[in-house]
N, CA, C and O of each residue as an XYZ file, in Angstrom:
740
protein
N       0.853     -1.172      0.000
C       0.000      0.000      0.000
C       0.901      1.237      0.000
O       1.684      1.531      0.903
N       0.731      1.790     -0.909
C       1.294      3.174     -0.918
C       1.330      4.346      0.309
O       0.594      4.078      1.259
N       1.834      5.181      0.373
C       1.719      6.565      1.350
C       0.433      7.199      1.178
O      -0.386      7.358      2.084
N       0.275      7.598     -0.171
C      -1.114      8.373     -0.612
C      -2.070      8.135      0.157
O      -2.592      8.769      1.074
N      -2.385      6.427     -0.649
C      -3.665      5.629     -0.089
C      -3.930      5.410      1.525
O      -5.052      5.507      2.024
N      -2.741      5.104      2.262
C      -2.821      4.872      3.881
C      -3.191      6.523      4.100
O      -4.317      6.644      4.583
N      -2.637      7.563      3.904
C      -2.628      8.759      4.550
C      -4.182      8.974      3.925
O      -4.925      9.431      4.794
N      -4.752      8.789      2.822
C      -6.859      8.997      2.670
C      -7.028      8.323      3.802
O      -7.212      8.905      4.871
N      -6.973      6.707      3.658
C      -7.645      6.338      4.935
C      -7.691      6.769      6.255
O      -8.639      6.484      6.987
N      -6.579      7.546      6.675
C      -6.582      7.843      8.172
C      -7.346      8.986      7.854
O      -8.179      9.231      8.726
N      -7.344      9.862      6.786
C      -8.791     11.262      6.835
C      -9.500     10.520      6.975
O      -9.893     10.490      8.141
N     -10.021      9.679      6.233
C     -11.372      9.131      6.426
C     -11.662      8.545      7.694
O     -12.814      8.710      8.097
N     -11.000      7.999      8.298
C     -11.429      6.836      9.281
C     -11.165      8.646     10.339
O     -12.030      8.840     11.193
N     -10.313      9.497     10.233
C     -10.606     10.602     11.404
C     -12.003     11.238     11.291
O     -12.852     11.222     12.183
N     -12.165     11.963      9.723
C     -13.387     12.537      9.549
C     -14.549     11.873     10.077
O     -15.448     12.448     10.690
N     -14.492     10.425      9.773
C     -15.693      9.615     10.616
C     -15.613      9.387     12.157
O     -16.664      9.059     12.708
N     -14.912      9.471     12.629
C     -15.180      9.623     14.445
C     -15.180     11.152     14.419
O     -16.032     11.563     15.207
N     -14.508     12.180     13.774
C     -14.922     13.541     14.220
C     -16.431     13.446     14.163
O     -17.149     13.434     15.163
N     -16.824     13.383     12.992
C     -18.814     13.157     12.737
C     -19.197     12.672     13.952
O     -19.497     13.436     14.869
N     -19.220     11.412     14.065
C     -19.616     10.650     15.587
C     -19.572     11.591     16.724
O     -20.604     11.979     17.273
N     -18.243     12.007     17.129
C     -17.995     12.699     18.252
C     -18.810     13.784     18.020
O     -19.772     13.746     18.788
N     -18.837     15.031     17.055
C     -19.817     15.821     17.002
C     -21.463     15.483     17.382
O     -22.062     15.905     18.371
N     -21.860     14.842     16.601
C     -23.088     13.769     16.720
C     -23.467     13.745     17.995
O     -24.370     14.439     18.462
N     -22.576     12.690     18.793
C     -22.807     12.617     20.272
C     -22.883     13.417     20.583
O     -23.998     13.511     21.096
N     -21.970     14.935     20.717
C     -21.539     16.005     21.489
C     -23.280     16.873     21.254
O     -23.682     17.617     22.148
N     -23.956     16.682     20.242
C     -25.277     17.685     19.465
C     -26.566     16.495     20.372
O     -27.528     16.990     20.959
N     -26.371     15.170     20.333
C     -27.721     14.776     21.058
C     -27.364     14.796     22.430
O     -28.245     14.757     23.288
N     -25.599     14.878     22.862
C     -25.842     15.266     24.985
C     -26.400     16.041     24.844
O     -27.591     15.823     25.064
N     -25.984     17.700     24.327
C     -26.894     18.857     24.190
C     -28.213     19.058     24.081
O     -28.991     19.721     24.767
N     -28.330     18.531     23.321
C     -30.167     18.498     22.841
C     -30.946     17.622     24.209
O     -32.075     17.895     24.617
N     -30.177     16.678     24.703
C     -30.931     15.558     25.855
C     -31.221     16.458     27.066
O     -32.309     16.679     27.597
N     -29.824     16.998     27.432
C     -29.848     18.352     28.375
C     -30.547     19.241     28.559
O     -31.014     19.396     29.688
N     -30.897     20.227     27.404
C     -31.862     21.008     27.446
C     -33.326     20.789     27.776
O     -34.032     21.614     28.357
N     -33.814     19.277     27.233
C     -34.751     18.975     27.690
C     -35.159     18.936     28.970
O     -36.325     18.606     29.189
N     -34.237     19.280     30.115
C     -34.635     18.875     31.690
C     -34.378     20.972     31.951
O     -33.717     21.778     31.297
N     -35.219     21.136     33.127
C     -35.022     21.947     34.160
C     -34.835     21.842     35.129
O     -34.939     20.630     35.320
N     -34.472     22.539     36.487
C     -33.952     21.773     37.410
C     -35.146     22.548     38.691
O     -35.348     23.761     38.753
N     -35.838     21.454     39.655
C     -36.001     22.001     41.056
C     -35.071     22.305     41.873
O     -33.964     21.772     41.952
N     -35.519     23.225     42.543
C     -34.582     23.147     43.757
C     -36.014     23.717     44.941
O     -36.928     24.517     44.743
N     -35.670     22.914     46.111
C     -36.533     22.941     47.343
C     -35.879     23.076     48.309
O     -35.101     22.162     48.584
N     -35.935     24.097     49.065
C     -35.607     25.251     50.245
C     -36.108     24.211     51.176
O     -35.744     24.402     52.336
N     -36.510     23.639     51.070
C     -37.595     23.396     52.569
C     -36.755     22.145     53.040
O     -36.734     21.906     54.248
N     -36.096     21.369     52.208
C     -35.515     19.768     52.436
C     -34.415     19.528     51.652
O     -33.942     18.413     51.433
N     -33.856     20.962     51.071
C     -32.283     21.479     50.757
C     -31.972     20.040     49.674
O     -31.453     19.003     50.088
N     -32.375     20.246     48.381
C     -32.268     19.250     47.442
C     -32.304     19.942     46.162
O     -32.439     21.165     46.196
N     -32.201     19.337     45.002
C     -32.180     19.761     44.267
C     -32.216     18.351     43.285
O     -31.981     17.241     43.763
N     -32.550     18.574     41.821
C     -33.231     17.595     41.003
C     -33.286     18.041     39.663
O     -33.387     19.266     39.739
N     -33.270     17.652     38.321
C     -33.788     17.577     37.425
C     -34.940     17.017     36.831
O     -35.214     15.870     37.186
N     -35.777     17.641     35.893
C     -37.132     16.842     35.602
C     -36.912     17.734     34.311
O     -36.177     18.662     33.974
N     -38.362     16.647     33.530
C     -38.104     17.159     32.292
C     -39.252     18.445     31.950
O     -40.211     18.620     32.701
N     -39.061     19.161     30.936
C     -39.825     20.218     31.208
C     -40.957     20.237     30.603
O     -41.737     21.156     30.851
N     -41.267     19.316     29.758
C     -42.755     19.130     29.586
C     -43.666     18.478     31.013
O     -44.894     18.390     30.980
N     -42.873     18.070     32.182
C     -43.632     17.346     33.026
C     -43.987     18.807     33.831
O     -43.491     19.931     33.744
N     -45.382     18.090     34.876
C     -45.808     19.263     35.344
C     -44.982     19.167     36.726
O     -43.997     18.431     36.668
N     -45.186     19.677     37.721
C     -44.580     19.874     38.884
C     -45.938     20.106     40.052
O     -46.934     20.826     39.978
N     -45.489     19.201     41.065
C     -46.443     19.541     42.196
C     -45.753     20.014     43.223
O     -44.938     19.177     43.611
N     -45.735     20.955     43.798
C     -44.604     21.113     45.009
C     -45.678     20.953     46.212
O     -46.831     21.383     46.223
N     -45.077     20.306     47.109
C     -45.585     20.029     48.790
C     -46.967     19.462     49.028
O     -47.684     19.789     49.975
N     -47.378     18.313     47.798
C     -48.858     18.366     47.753
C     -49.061     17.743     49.134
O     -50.094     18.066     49.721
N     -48.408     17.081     49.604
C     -48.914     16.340     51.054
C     -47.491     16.072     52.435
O     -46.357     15.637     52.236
N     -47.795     16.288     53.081
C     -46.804     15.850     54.515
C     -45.769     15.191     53.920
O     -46.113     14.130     53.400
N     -44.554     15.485     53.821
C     -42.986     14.852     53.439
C     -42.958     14.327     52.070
O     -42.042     13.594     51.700
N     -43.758     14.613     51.438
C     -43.585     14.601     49.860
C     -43.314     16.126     49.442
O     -44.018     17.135     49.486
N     -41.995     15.873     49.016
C     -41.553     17.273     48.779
C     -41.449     17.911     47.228
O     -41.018     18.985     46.810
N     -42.038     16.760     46.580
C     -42.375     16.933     45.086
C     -43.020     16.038     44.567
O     -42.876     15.018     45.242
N     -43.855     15.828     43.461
C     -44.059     15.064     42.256
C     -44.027     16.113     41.146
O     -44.433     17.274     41.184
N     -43.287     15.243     39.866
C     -43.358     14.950     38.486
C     -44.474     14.532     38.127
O     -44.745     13.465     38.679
N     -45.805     15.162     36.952
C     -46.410     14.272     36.276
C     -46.127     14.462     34.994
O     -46.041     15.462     34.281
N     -45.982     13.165     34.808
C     -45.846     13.290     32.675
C     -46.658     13.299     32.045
O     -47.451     12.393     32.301
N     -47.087     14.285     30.776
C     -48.348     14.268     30.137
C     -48.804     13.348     29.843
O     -48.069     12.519     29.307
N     -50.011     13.076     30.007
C     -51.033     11.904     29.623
C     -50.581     11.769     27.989
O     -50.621     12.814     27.339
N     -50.087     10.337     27.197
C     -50.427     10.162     26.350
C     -51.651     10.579     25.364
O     -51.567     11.100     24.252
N     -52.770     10.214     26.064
C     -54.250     10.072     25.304
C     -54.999     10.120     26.698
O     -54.594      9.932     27.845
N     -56.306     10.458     26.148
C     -57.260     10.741     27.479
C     -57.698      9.393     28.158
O     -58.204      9.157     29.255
N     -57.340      8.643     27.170
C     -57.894      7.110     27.831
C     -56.893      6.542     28.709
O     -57.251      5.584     29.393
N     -55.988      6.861     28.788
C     -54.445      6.618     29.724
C     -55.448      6.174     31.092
O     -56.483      6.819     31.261
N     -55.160      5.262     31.873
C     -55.838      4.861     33.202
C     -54.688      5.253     34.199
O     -55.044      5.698     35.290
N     -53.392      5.138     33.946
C     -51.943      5.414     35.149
C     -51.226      6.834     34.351
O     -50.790      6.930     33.204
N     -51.310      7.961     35.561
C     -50.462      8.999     34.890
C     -48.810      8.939     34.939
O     -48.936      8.005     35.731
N     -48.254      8.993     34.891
C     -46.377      8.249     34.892
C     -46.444      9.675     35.814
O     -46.890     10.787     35.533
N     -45.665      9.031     37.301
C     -44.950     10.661     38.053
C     -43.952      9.973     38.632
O     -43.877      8.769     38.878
N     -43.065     10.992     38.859
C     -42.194     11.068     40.092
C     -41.774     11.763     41.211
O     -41.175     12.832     41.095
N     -42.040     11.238     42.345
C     -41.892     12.158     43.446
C     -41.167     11.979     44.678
O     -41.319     10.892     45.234
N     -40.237     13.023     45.337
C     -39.144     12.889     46.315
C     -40.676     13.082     47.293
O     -41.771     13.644     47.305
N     -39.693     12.055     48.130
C     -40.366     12.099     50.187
C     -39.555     11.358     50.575
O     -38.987     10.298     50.314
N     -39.644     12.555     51.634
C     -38.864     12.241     53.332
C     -39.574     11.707     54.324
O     -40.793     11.568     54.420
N     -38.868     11.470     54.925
C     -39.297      9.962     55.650
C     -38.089     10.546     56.598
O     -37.001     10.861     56.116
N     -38.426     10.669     58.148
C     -37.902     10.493     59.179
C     -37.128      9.104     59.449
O     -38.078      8.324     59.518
N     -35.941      8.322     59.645
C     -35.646      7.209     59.251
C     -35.652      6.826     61.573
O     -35.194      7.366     62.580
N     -36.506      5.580     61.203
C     -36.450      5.290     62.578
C     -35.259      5.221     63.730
O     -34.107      5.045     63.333
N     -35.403      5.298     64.528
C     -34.763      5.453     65.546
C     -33.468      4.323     66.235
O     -32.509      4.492     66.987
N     -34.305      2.654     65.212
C     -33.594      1.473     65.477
C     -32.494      1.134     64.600
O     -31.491      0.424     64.538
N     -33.250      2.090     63.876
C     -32.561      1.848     62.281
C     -30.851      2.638     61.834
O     -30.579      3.811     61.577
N     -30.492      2.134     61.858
C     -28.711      2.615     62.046
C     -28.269      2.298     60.574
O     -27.453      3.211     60.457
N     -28.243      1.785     59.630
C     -27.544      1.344     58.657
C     -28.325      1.795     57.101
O     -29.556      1.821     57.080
N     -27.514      2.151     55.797
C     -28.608      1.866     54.852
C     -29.086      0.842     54.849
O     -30.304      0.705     54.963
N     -28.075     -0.373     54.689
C     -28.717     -1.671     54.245
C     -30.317     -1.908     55.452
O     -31.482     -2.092     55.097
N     -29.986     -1.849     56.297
C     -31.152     -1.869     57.288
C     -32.540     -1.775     56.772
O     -33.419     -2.604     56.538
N     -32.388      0.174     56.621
C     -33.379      0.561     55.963
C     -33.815     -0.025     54.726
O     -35.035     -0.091     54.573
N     -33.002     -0.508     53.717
C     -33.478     -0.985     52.876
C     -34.315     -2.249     52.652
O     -35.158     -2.453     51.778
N     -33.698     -3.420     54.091
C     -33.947     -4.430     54.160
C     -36.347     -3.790     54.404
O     -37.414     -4.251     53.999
N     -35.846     -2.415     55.391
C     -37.406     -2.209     55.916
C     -38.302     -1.844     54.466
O     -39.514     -1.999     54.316
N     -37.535     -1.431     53.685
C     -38.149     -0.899     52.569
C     -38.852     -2.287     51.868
O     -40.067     -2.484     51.850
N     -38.152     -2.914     51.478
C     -38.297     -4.615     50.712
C     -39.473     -4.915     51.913
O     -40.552     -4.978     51.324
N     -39.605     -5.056     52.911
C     -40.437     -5.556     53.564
C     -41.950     -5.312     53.853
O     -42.924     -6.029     54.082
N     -41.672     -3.792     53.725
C     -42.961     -2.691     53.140
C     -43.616     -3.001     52.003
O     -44.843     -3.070     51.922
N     -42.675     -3.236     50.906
C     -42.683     -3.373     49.723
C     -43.782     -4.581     49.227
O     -44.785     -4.513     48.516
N     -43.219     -5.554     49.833
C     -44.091     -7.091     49.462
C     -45.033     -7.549     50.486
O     -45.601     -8.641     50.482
N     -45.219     -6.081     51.878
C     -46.511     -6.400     52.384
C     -47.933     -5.847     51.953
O     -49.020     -6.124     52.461
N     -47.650     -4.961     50.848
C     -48.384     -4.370     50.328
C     -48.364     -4.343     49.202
O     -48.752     -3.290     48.696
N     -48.042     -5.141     48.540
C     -47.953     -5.739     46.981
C     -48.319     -7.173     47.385
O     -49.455     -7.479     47.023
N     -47.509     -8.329     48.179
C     -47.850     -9.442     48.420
C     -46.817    -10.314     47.374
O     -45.634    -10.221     47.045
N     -47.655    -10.973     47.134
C     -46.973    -12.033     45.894
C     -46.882    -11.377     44.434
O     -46.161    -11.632     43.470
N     -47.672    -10.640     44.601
C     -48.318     -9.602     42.983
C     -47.079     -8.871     42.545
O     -47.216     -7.937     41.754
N     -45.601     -9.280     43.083
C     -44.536     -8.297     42.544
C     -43.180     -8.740     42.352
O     -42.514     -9.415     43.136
N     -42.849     -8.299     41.251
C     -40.824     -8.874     40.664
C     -40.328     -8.184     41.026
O     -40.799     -7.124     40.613
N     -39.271     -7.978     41.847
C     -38.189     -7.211     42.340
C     -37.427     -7.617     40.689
O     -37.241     -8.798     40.398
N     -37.146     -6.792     39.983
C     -36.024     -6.894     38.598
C     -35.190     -6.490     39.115
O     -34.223     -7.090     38.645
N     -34.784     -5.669     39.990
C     -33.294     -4.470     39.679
C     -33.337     -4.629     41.503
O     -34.380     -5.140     41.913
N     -32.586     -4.343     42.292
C     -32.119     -4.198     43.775
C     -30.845     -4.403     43.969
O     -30.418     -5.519     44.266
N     -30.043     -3.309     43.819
C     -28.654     -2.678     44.022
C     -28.166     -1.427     44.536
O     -28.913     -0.453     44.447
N     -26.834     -1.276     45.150
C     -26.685     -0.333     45.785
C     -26.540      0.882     44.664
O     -26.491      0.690     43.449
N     -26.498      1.812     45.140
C     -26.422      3.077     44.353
C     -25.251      4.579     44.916
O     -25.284      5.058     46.050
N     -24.437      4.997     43.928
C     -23.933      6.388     44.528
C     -24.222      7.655     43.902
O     -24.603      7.804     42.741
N     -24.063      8.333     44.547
C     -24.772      9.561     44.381
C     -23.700     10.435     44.274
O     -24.137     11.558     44.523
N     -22.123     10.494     43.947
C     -21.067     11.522     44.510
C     -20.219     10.629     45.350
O     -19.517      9.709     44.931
N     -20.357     10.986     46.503
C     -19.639     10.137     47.954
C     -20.834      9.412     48.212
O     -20.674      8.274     48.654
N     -22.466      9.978     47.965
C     -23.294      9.359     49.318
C     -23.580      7.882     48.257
O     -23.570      7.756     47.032
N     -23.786      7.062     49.198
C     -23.947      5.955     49.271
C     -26.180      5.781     49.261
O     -27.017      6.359     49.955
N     -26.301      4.953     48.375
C     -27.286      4.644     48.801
C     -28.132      3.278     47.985
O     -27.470      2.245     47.877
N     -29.977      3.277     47.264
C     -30.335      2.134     47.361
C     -31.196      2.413     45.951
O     -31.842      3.451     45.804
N     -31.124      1.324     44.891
C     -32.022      1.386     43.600
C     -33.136      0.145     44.088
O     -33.072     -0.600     45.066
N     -33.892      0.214     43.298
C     -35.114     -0.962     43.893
C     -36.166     -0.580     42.980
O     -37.097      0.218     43.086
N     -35.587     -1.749     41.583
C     -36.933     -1.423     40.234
C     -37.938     -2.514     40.761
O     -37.288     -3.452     41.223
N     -39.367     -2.731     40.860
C     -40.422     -3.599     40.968
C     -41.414     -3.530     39.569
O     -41.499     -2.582     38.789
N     -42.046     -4.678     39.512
C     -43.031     -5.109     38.407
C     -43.998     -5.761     39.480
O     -43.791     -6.466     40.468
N     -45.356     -5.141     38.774
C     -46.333     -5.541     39.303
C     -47.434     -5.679     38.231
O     -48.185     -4.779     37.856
N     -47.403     -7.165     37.732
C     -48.194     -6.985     36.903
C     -49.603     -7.109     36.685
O     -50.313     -6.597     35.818
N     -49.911     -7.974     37.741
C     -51.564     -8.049     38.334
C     -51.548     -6.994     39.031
O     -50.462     -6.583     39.442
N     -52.869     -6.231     39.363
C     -53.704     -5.968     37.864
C     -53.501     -5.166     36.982
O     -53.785     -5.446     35.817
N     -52.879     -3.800     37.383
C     -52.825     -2.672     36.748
C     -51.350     -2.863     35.467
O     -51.330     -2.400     34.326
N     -50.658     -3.384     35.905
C     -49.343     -3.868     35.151
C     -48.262     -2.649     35.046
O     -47.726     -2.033     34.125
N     -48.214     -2.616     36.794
C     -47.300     -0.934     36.988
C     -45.694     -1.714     37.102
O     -45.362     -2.899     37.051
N     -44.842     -0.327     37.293
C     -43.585      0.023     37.099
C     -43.306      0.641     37.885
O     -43.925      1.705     37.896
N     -42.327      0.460     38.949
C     -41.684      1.284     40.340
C     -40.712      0.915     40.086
O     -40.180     -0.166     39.832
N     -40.261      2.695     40.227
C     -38.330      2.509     40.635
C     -38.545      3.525     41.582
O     -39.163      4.589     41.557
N     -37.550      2.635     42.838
C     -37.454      3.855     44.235
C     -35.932      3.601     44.241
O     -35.383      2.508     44.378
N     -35.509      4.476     44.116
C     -33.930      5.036     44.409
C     -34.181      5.837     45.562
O     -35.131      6.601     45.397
N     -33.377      5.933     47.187
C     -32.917      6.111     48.032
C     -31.907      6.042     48.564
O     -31.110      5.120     48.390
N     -31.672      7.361     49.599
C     -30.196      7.525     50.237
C     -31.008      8.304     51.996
O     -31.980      9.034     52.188
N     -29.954      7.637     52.969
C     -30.046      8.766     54.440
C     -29.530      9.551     54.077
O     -28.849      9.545     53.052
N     -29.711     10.480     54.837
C     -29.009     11.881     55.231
C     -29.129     12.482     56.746
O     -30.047     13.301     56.807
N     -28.502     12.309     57.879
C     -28.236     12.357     58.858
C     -29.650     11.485     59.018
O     -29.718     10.346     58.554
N     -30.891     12.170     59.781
C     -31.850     11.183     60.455
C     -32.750     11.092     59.094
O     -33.682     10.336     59.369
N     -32.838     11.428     58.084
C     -33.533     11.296     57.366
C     -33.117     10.566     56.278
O     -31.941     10.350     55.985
N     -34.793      9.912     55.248
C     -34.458      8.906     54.061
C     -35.027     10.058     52.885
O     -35.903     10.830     53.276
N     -34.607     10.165     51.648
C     -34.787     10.933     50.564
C     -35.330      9.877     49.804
O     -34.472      8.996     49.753
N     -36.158      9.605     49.302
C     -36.566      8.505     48.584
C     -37.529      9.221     47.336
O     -38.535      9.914     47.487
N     -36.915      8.838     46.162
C     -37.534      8.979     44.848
C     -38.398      7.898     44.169
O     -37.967      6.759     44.345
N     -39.778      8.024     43.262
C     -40.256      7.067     42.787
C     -40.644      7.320     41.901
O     -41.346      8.292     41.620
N     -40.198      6.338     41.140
C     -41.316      6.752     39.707
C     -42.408      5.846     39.433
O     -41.922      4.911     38.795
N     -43.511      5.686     39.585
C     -44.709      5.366     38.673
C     -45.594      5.237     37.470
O     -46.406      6.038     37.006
N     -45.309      4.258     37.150
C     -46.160      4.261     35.215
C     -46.278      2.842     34.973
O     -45.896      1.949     35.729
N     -46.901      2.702     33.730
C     -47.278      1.800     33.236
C     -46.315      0.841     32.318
O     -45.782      1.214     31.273
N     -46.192     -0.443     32.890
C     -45.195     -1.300     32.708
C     -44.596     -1.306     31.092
O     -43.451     -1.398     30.649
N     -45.880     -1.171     30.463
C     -45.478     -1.171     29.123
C     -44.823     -0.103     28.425
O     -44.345     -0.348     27.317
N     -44.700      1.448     29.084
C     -44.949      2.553     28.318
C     -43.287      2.734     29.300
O     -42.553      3.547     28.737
N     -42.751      2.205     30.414
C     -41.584      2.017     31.036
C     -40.114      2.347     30.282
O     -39.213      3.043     30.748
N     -40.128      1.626     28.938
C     -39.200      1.730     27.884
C     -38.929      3.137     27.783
O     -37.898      3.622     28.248
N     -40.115      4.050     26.993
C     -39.992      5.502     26.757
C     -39.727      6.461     27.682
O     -39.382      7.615     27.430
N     -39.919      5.892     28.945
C     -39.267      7.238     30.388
C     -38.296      6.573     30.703
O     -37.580      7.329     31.360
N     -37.632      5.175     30.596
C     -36.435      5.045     31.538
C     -35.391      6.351     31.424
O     -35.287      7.027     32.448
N     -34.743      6.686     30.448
C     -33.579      7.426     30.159
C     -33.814      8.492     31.016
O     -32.960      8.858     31.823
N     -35.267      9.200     30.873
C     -35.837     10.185     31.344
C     -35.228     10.102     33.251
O     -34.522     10.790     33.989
N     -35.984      8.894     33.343
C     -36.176      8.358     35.120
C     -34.380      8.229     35.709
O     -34.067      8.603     36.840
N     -33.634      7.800     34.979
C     -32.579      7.007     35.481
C     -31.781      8.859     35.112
O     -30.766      9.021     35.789
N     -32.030      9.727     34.470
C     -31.421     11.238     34.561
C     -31.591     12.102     35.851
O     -30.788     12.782     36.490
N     -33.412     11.734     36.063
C     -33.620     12.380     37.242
C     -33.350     11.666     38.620
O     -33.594     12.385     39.589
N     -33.032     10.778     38.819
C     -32.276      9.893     40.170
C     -30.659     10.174     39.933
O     -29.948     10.148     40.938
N     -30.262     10.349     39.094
C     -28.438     10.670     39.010
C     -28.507     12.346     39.076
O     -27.432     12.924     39.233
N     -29.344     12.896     38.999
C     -29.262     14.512     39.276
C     -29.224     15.161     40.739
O     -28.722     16.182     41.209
N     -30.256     13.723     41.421
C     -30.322     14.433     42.861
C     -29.191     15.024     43.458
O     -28.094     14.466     43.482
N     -29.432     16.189     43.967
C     -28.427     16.517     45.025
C     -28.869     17.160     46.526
O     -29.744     18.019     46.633
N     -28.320     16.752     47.355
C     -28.323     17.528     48.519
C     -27.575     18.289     48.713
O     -26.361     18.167     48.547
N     -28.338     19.526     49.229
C     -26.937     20.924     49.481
C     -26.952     21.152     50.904
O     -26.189     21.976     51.406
């Protein structure tokens, strides 16, 4: 092989990862813009959501937010949200794993048999340490829970998302942006 011919190929084979790399560099951008960010004074956090979703701030006692995502169609029966609550973390309770073990236990006394744990792994946040926990429930409604949680001195921060098992695919990216955004300040 000649000089000529090797020295095209390396333009070419550069020009084609420059493209790529641009490419990538134009849909992070574009993915980004799509989110705005909360921030809540009251329980010193902060979050991304996307900005077509609506926002509920403080609708009830230690829920310190929900996300709702626009209804597909009016016939939609489950609206897809996500929402941070605090939770005072008990008094016996000393450890994440602990808490988590209480969470799982919560979890399948009020689901029962009706639920797949898919996903249950630890999670980090920065330094903080904490807990992922995807569930399937497919009798009857055929929902989708992901609760990602972390302590913070006496308290649990716990995120969830809610939707419909099938429609799960089209928000993960969405869901798994806004649990890696959390921050505590």
């Amino acid at each position: 092989m000649d000089a000529s011919l090797k020295k095209t190929i390396l333009i070419i084979i550069a020009s084609g990862a420059g493209f790529l790399l641009l490419l990538a560099l134009g849909w992070f951008l574009y993915f980004n813009t799509q989110f705005s960010v909360y921030h809540d004074g009251q329980y010193n956090f902060s979050i991304k959501y996307p900005k077509s979703w609506k926002v509920v701030i403080h609708p009830q006692a230690n829920v310190a937010v929900v996300f709702l995502r626009p209804k597909d169609t009016s016939l939609d029966t489950v609206q897809e949200n996500f929402s941070v609550t605090i939770q005072q973390v008990p008094s016996d309770i000393f450890t994440l794993s602990a808490f988590s073990a209480k969470i799982k236990t919560q979890m399948t006394a009020v689901f029962g048999n009706g639920i797949n744990i898919v996903e249950d792994k630890p999670l980090t946040w920065g330094w903080r340490e904490g807990h992922l926990m995807s569930i399937e429930a497919p009798k009857p409604d055929h929902l989708k829970m992901v609760n990602a949680w972390l302590l913070s001195r006496n308290q649990a921060y716990i995120m969830t998302f809610l939707g419909e098992m099938s429609k799960y695919d089209q928000d993960a990216q969405l869901v798994n942006e806004m649990i890696r955004s959390f921050t505590l300040q």
